[in-house]
Structure formats: structure tokens, C-alpha cells
C-alpha positions in Angstrom: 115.8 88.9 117.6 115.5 85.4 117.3 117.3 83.1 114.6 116.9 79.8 113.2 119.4 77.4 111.8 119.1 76.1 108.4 117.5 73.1 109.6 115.1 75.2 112.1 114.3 77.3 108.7 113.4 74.5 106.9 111.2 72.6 109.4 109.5 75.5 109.9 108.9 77.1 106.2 108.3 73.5 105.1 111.2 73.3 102.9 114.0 71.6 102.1 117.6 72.9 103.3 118.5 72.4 99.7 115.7 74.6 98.6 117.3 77.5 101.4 120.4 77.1 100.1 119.4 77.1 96.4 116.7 80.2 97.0 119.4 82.3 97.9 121.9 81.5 94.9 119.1 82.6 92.7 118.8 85.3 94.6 115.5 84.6 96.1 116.4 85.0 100.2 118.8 87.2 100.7 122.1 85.8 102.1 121.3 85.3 105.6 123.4 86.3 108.1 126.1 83.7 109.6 126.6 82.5 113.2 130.5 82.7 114.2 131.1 79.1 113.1 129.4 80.2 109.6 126.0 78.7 110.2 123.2 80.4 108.0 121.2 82.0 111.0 117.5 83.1 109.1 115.2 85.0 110.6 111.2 85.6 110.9 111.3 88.0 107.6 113.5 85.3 105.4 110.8 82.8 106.6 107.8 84.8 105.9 109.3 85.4 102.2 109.9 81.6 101.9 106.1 81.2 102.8 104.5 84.1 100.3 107.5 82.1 97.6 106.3 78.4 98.2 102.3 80.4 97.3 104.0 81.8 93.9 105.6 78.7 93.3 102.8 76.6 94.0 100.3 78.8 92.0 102.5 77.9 89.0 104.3 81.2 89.1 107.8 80.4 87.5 111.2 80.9 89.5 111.6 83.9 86.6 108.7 85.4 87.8 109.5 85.2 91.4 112.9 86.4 90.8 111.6 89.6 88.9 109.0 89.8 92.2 111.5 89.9 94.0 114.0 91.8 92.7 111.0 94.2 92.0 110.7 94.4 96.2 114.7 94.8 96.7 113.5 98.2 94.9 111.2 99.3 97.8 108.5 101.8 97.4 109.2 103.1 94.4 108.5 99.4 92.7 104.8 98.8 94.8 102.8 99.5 91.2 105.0 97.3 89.5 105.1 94.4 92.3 101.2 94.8 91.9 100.9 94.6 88.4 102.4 91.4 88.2 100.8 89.7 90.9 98.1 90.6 89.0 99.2 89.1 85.9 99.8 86.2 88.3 96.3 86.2 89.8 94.8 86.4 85.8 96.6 83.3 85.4 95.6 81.4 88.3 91.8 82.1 87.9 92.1 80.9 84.3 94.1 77.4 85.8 90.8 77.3 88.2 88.1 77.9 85.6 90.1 75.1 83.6 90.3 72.8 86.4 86.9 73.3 87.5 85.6 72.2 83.7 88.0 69.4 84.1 86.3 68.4 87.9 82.7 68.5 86.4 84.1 66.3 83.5 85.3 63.8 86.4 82.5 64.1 88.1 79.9 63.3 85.2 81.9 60.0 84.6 81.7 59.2 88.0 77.7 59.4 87.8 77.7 57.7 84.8 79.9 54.8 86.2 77.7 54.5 89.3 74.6 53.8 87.0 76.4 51.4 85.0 77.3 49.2 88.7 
């Protein structure tokens, strides 16, 4: 199986080593296992995690809500409805945030017309 270092982990899930190291005090990423020296050696699954995470995160999903997602897949099988129902929850949210922002784009938009008659 192949392993990355922090800094391999980071480069490749386009985060921080900070952010590693602080996902998995929160209890985000799961304490990785260590290389003899003590080196944090991830592996495909902790950076697949930090990739669906950095979605949640960047959806506006709060690290609360990520933590209960998580902890809700921790559970395994017998948590899949609940793991659904928030994503769904999440999803809800998001589509509101678009139909917002989409408003908010034609409003930019219109001012931009009316600018370029103006010039």
C-alpha cells in the first residue's frame, strides 16, 4: 500500500500541513498511521476524505457539520440514512446559496449593460 508524508498529503489534497494536522485534532482524518521515526504516513482513503471535506467545506458546510458527517460514517452501515439526510440538508442549502447568487449575477450583469450604454 502506498503512503504519503504529511507534505506528499498536502500537495496532493491541496491542503495545508496545518490543515492535516488540525483535521485530525477535530477529529476529521483519523490519526494516520506513523512511519518508525513518527512521521504521519496517510494513505489513498485519508486523501480521498480530505477531498469530499475541502467539497463540504467549500459548499459552506460548517466544520460542525462535517464533524457530525463524519462521525455519522465512523458508525458504518447502520448510519447511511442518516449521512444521507444531511447531505441532503446540505444540498437544500447550497441550491438556495445558488438561486441567491444567481439573482445577485443578473443584478451585476444588468449594471454592467447599463454602464456600457452610458460609455
Amino acid at each position: 500500500m502506498t503512503t504519503f508524508s504529511i507534505n506528499e498529503a498536502a500537495e496532493r489534497s491541496g491542503v495545508s500541513p496545518h490543515t492535516l494536522r488540525y483535521y485530525e485534532r477535530i477529529g476529521l482524518l483519523d490519526s494516520p498511521a506513523r512511519a518508525a521515526g513518527g512521521q504521519r504516513r496517510y494513505v489513498e482513503a485519508d486523501l480521498m476524505r480530505v477531498a469530499f471535506l475541502r467539497r463540504l467545506r467549500a459548499t459552506g458546510m460548517s466544520i460542525q457539520e462535517m464533524r457530525a458527517f463524519v462521525t455519522l460514517t465512523r458508525e458504518g452501515d447502520a448510519s447511511v440514512a442518516a449521512r444521507c439526510a444531511l447531505l441532503e440538508a446540505h444540498e437544500q442549502a447550497v441550491q438556495q446559496r445558488l438561486l441567491r447568487l444567481s439573482g445577485d449575477l443578473e443584478a451585476i450583469r444588468a449594471k454592467i449593460a447599463h454602464y456600457k450604454t452610458l460609455g
